[in-house]
Phi, psi and omega in degrees: 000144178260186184251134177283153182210114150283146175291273201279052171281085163248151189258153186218133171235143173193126181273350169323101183260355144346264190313316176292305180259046158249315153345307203301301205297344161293333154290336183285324179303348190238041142080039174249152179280109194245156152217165204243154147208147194251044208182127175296336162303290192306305173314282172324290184321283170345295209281006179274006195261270177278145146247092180260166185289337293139098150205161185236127181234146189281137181247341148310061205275159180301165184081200145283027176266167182245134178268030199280306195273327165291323165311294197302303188298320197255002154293324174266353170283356167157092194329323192261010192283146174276105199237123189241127173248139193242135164230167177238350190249024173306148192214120162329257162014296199287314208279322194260350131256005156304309159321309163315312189270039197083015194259153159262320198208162215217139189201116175290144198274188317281153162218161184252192161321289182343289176339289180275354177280346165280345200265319158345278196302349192267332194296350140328320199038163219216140222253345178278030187278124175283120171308131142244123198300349178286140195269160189255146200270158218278294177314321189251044140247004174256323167291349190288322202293315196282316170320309188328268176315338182282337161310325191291288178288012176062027169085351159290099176306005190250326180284325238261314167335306205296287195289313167295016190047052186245136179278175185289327176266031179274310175301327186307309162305341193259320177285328182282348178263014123281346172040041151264163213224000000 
């Protein structure tokens, strides 16, 4: 069978299923076609079908999974694709490896359309970003630590505790005092 490659095909991975088809259908209002999928399964499947240019993936999937894993398949399924990983679990660590495995851009939840279709036309990057002198604090180089390990570990908390030598409900308080989603 062959495979389709629309120009304003975007894939949405998201498990949100709200939050995804109010994406989508905001996407559709800007003339992209859009599919959803909540899933690294679902994703394969899609792409023996479809090739689309354009997907925004959740790196945070139910379960432990990552969407991380989700980058690496549609980056290699086709190199030029635009891929924006969207998170509530921003992380240095997570952001510089969704670049490695293929994503152009990294985006803290929340952001909207606007957001990623600027980030889409950005992936190039730009070389005028103003350096900044602030030194980064003890807190966001320990939350930086733990993103880190949860990237490591697929998002398990009880494996990600366990290697920072932490008890697990200690990390569980320290991730709900961030209230990210």
């Amino acid at each position: 069978m062959p495979v389709e490659s629309t120009e304003r095909l975007l894939l949405i991975v998201e498990d949100d299923d709200a939050f995804a088809r109010t994406l989508g259908r905001s996407f559709e209002r800007r003339g992209y076609t859009v599919m959803l999928a909540t899933t690294l399964e679902a994703v394969a499947t899609l792409l023996q079908k479809r090739t689309p240019g354009y997907a925004v993936v959740d790196l945070k999937l139910n379960g432990d999974a990552s969407g991380l894993a989700c980058v690496q398949t549609l980056h290699m399924h086709n190199t030029s694709m635009l891929i924006v990983v969207l998170t509530g679990f921003a992380s240095i660590a997570t952001a510089v490896e969704s670049i490695k495995l293929g994503a152009c851009h990294y985006l803290a939840k929340p952001s909207n359309t606007d957001d990623i279709e600027a980030a889409f036309g950005r992936a190039a990057g730009n070389v005028e970003v103003q350096l900044t002198n602030r030194a980064t604090s003890i807190k966001t180089l320990e939350w930086e630590r733990i993103h880190e390990m949860l990237a490591e570990t697929g998002f398990n908390i009880s494996e990600t505790a366990r290697r920072l030598g932490m008890h697990r409900r200690t990390l569980a308080r320290k991730l709900e005092k961030q209230q990210v989603k």
